[in-house]
C-alpha positions in Angstrom: 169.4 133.4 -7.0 166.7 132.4 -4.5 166.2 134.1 -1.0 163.5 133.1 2.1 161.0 135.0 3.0 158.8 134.6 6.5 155.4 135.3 6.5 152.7 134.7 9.2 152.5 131.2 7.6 156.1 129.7 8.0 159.1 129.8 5.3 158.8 129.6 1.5 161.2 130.5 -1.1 160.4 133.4 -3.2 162.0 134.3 -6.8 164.6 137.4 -6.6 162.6 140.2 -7.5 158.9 141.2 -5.8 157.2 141.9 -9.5 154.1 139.1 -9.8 153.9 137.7 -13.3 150.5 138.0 -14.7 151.5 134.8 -17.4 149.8 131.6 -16.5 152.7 129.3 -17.8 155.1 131.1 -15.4 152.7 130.9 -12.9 152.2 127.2 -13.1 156.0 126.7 -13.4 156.6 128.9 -10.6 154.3 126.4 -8.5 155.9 123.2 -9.2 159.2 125.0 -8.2 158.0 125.5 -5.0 156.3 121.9 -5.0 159.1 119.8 -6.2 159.0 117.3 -3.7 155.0 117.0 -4.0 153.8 114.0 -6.0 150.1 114.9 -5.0 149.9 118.2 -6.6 147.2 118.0 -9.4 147.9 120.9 -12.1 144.5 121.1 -14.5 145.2 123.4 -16.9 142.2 123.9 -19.2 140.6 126.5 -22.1 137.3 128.5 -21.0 135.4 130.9 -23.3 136.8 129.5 -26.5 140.3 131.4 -25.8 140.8 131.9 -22.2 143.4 129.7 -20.9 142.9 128.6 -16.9 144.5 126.5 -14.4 143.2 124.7 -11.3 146.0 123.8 -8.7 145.2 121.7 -5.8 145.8 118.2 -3.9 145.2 115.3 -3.9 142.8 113.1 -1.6 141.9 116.8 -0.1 139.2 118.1 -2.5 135.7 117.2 -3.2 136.1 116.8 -6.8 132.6 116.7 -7.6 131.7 119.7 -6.0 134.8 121.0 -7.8 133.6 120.0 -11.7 129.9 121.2 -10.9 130.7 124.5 -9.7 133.4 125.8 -11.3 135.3 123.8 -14.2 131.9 122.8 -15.6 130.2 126.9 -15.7 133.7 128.0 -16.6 133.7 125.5 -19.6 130.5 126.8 -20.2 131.2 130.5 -20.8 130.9 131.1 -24.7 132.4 135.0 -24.4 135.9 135.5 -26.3 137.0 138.9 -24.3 139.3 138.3 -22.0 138.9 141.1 -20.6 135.1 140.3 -20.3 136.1 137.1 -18.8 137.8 138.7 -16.0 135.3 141.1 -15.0 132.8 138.5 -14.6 134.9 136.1 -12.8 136.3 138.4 -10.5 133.9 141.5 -10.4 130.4 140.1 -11.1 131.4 137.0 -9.3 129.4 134.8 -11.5 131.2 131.5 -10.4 128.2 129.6 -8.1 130.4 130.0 -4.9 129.4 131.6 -2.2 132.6 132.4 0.0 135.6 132.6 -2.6 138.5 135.2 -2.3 140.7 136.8 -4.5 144.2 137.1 -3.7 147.4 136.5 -5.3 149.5 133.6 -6.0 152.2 134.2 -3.4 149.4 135.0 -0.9 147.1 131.9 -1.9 151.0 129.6 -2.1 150.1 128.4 1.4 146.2 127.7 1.3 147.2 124.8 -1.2 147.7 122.7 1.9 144.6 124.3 3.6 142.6 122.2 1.2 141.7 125.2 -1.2 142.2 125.0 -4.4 143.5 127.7 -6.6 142.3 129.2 -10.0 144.7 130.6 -12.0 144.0 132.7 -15.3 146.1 133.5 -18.1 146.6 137.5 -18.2 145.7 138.4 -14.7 148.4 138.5 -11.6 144.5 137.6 -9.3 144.2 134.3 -8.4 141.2 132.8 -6.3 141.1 130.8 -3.5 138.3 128.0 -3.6 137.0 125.9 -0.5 136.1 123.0 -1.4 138.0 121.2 0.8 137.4 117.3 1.8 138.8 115.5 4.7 137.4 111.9 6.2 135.8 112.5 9.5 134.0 110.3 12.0 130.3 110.6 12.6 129.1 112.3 15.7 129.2 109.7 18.1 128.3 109.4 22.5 130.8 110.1 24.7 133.5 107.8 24.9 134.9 109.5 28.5 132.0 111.6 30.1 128.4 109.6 29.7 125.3 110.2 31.4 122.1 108.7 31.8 119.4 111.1 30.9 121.9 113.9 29.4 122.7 114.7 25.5 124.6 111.8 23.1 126.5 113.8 21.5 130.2 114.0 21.6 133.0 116.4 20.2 134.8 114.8 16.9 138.2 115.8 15.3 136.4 118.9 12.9 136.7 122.5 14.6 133.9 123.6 12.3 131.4 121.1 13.2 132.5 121.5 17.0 131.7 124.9 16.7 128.4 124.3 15.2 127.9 122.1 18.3 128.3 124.4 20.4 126.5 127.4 18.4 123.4 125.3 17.9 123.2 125.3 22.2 124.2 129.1 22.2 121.5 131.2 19.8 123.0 134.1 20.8 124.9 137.2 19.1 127.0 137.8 22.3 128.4 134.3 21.5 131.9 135.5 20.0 134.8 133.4 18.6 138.6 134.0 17.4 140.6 131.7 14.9 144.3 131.8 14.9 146.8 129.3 13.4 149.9 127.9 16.2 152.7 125.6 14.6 155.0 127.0 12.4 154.6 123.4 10.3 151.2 122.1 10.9 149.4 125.2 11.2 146.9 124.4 13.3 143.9 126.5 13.5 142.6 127.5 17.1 139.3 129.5 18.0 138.6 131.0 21.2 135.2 130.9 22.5 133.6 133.4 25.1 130.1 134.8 25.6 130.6 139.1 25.1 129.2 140.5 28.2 129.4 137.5 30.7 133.3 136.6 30.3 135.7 139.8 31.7 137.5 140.9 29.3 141.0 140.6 31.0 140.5 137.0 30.6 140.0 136.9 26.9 143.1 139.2 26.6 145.1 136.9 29.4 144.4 134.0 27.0 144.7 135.6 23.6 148.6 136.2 24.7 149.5 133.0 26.2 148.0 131.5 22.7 150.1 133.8 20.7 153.1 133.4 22.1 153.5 129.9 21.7 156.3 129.0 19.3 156.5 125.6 18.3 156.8 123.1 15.4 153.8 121.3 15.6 150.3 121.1 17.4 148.7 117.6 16.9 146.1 117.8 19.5 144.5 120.5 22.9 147.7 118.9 25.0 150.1 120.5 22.9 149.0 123.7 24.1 147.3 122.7 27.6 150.7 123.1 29.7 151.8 126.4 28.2 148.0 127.9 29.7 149.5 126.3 33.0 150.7 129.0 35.5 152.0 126.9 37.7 153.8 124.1 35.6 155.6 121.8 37.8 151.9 121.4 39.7 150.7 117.6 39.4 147.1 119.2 39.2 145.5 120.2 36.2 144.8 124.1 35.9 142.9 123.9 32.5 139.5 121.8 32.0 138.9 119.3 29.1 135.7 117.9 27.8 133.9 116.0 24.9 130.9 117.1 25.3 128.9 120.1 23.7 127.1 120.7 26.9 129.4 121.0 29.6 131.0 123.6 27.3 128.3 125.5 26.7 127.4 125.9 30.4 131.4 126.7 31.2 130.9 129.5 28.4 127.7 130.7 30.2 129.6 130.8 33.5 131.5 133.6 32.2 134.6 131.2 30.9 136.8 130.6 27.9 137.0 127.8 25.7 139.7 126.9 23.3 138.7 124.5 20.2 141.7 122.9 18.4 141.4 121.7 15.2 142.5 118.0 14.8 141.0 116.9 18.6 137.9 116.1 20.1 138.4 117.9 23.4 138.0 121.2 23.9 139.8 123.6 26.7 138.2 125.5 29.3 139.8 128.0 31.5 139.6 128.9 34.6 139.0 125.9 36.6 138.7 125.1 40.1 139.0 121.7 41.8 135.3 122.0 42.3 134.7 121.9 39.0 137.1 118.8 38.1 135.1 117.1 40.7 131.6 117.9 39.1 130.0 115.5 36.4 127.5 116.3 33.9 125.2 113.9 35.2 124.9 116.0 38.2 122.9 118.6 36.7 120.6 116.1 34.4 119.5 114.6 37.7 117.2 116.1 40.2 118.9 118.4 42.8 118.4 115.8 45.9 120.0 112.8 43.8 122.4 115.0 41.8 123.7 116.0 45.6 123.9 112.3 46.9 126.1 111.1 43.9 128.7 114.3 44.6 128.8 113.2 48.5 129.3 109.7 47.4 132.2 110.9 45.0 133.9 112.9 47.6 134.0 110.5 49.7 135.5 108.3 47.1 138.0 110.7 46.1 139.2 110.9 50.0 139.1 106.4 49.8 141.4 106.7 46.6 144.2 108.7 48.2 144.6 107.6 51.7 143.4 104.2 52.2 146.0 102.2 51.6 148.2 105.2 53.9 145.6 104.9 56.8 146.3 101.2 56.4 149.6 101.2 56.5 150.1 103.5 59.0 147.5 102.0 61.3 149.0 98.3 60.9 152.6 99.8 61.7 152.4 102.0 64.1 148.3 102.7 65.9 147.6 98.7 65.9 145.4 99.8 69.1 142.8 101.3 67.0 141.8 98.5 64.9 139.0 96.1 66.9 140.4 92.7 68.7 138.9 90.1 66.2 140.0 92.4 63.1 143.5 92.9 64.4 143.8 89.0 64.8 142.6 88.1 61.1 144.8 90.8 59.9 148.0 89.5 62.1 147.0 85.8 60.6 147.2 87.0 56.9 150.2 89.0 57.4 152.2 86.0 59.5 153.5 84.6 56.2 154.4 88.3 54.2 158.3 89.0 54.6 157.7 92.8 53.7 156.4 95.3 55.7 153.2 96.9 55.1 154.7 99.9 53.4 156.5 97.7 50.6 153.6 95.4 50.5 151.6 98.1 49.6 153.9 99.7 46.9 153.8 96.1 45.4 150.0 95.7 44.9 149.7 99.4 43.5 152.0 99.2 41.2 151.2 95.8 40.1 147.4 97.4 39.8 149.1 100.5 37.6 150.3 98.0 35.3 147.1 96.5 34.9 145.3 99.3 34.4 147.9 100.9 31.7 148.6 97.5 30.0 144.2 97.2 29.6 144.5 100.6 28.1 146.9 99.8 25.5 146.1 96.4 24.6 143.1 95.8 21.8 139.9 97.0 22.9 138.4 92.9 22.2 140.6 91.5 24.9 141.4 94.4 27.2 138.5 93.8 29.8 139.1 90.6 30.0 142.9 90.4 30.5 142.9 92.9 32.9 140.0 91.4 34.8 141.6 87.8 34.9 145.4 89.2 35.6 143.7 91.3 38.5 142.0 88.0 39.6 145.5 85.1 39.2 148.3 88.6 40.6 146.0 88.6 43.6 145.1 85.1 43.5 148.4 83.7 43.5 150.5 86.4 45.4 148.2 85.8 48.4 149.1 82.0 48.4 152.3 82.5 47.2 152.7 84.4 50.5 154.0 87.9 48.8 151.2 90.0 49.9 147.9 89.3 52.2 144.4 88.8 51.6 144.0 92.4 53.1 146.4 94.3 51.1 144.6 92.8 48.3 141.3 93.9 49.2 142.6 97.4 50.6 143.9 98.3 47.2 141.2 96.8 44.9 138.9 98.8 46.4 141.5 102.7 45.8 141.5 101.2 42.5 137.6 101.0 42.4 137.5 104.5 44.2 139.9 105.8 41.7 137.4 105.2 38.7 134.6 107.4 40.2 136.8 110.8 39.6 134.9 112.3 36.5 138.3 113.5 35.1 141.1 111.9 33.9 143.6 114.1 34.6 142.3 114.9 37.9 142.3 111.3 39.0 146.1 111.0 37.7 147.1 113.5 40.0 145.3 111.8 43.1 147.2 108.2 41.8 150.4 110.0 41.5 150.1 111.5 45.1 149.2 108.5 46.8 152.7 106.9 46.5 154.4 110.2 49.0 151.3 109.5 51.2 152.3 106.0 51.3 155.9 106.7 52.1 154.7 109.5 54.8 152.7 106.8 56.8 155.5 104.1 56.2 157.7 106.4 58.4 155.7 108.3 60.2 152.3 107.0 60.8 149.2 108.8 61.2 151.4 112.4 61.7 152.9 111.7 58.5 149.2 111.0 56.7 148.5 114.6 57.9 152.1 116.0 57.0 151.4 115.1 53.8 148.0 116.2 53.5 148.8 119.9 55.1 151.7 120.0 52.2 148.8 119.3 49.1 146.6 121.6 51.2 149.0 124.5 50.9 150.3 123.8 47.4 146.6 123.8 46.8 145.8 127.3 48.3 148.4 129.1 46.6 147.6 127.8 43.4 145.7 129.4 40.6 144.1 129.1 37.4 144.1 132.3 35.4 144.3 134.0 38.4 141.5 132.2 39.7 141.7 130.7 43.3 142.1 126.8 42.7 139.7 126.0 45.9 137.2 128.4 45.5 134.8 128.9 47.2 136.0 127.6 50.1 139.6 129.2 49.7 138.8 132.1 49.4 135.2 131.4 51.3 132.4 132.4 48.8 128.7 131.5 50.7 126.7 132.3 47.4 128.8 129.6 45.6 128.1 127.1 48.0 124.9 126.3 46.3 126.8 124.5 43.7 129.9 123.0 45.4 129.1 120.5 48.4 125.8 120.2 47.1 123.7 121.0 43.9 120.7 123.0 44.9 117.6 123.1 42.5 117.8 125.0 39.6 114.9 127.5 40.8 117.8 128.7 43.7 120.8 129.3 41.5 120.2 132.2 40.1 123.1 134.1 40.3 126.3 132.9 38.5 129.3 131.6 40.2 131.9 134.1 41.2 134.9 131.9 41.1 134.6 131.9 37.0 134.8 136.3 37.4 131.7 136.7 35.0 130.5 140.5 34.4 126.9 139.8 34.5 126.6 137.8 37.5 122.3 137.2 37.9 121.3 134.7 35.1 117.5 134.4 36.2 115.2 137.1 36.7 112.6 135.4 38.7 112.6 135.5 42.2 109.8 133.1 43.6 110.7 129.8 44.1 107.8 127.1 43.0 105.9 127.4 45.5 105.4 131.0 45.4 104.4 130.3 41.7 101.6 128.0 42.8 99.7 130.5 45.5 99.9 133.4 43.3 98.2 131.2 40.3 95.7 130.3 43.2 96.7 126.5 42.8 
């Protein structure tokens, strides 16, 4: 007779009665019972101190077995005494195995940590068993950014370890404010999670707010930060993302010092920050490794982009359909001579490139890295090429949505950018039907999902909605380091001055005499 039991760790069948066996043959047995189906299960069984009989339990592929023999099988072999009662106090009272942060716990308790990469010594006569970590997994190197690169900022990138993200971020963060949780989400994978916040600067509601949306997450499996990104949404069915991802150790470090929360997940090398504000999607890193006055010029010139990649091809189409008064003579003649052979409309001539130019981009995303740029540079160039001769689009459509494409790539995040190519197509169709008064239609509609939107209660465009003049110094334009020296409000830190020095540099310089 066999029953299931449900502990914090999932489902595992239990013997019938609650008494732990302290014999290490039915321990052992009791093991393989529960790991039938597991052809990876290594079971040492050896003899330590002449007559005490021991067993080390763990898999295959996910132990450093060299750490394992130096450590413990070899000063365990070792032992000469013939107590075992002697044995057992020094193993688990003195603690004289040469490993620093083992634990003692008992078989049922350790069952699960088997596929935590521990490994599990068992001794004959004692119901203890300990938990060992020497766990080994293959890892990449620390390597740059793949998505987020910068010119004069740090190389270093998140990898697919929590621990050595952490250490990333703690070598940045010297601090003993700097606090972290772990928890484990999916009731199969048990993945671990750890939530990151600085202890004085984040609020406190914000921990708790999400502590809970973590913990009640019920699912199967979490592979990777987007299993878990769209239960932190608040607003789901919003094609704007309300929780911030990055690769980079930096940009993390500076959210955390904002007075945010980050959320590492084992298995993925991006790391969740919360709250976020469209602002802050729009800012790069690159902007704050640069000097104020060219860090400000290359967030103009990305705003204006970002205004380019959704509405030029609208404008277009809404200006060639209906407001043909507003383009110059000479312009409106060379456009009426490349569109005097196209049987669609502007609107469907439109919808043909950009879709065309989605494929293109998706297809050089999946294809082999060695051929992508070049197949989707010469299908860009022979599409075009021959659907302008072929007399299926014009010259200008061509150009019009090369260039959103171009515009597109300047958006520092991914998701972010998504959203803007999603909403272009209702834009499109808006101008199609209604010209420029549909443009702004649509525009007032994103404008007021926008305002009423929110990340962790957060407003999703502040400062300006709500207005917030002190955190203007970091939005249109990034003023010199010197000036900032209060944190911005939008992220809701406690402590909200992070610079006690008042003078700017030139104050410095006359009172050194200079």
């Amino acid at each position: 007779m066999t029953r299931f039991a449900r502990n914090r760790k999932g489902f595992k069948k239990t013997a019938s009665s609650d008494k732990v066996t302290t014999s290490l043959d039915e321990q052992v047995e009791w093991l393989k019972q529960q790991l039938s189906d597991r052809f990876d299960v290594v079971y040492h069984l050896f003899v330590s101190g002449s007559t005490q009989r021991c067993a080390l339990v763990y898999l295959q592929g996910m132990v450093d077995l060299k750490m394992l023999q130096d450590e413990v099988l070899r000063p365990l072999l070792a032992l000469t005494t013939t107590d075992s009662q002697e044995f057992r106090e020094r193993i688990f009272e003195r603690k004289q195995l040469p490993v620093s942060n083992y634990r003692v716990t008992t078989i049922r308790e350790g069952f699960t940590s088997l596929f935590e990469s521990f490994v599990l010594l068992l001794i004959d006569g004692e119901e203890r068993i300990i938990e060992l970590p020497f766990g080994s997994y293959e890892q990449r190197s620390i390597d740059e950014p793949a998505n987020e690169a910068t010119v004069r900022g740090p190389r270093e990138a998140f990898i697919e370890s929590a621990e050595v993200n952490l250490s990333l971020i703690r070598k940045r963060l010297k601090t003993s404010n700097f606090k972290t949780e772990t928890m484990r989400l999916g009731t199969q994978t048990q993945t671990e999670l750890m939530i990151l916040y600085i202890h004085g600067i984040c609020k406190k509601e914000l921990v708790d707010e999400v502590r809970m949306k973590l913990t009640s997450i019920d699912i199967d499996g979490v592979l990777g930060s987007s299993y878990i990104e769209e239960f932190l949404d608040q607003s789901p069915f919003s094609p704007f993302p309300q929780v911030q991802y990055s690769e980079r150790p930096d940009v993390v470090s500076a959210a955390l010092l904002e007075g945010r929360v980050a959320v590492i997940v084992d298995g993925t090398p991006m790391v969740l920050l919360a709250p976020v504000t469209l602002w802050m999607l729009l800012q790069s890193a690159e902007d704050y490794y640069q000097r104020y006055v060219a860090g400000t010029w290359i967030r103009w010139i990305r705003y204006l982009f970002v205004f380019i990649s959704l509405l030029l091809p609208s404008v277009y189409i809404a200006i060639t359909t209906f407001h043909p008064e507003m383009i110059p003579p000479k312009l409106l003649i060379t456009i009426a001579a490349s569109r005097e052979i196209v049987p669609f409309p502007a609107l469907i001539e439109a919808f043909i490139m950009e879709i065309s130019f989605e494929a293109l981009r998706e297809a050089a995303v999946r294809i082999p890295k060695s051929i992508g740029q070049a197949v989707s540079i010469i299908g860009a160039l022979i599409i075009g090429t021959a659907a302008v001769q072929a007399g299926i689009v014009s010259a200008a459509m061509v150009i019009i949505v090369s260039f959103t494409g171009i515009a597109s790539f300047i958006i520092p995040h991914f998701d972010l950018g998504l959203s803007f190519r999603f909403l272009r197509f209702p834009i499109m169709i808006f101008a199609g039907l209604f010209g420029l008064f549909g443009i702004i239609c649509g525009l007032l509609l994103i404008y007021i999902h926008l305002i009423n939107l929110r990340s962790f209660g957060t407003p999703y465009l502040a400062p300006m909605t709500p207005f917030i003049v002190s955190d203007l110094k970091d939005t249109y334009v990034r003023a010199p380091w010197w000036y900032m020296r209060r944190r911005p409000n939008t992220a809701g830190a406690n402590k909200i001055r992070q610079q006690k020095d008042k003078y700017t540099p030139e104050h410095r310089h006359e009172e050194n005499g200079d």
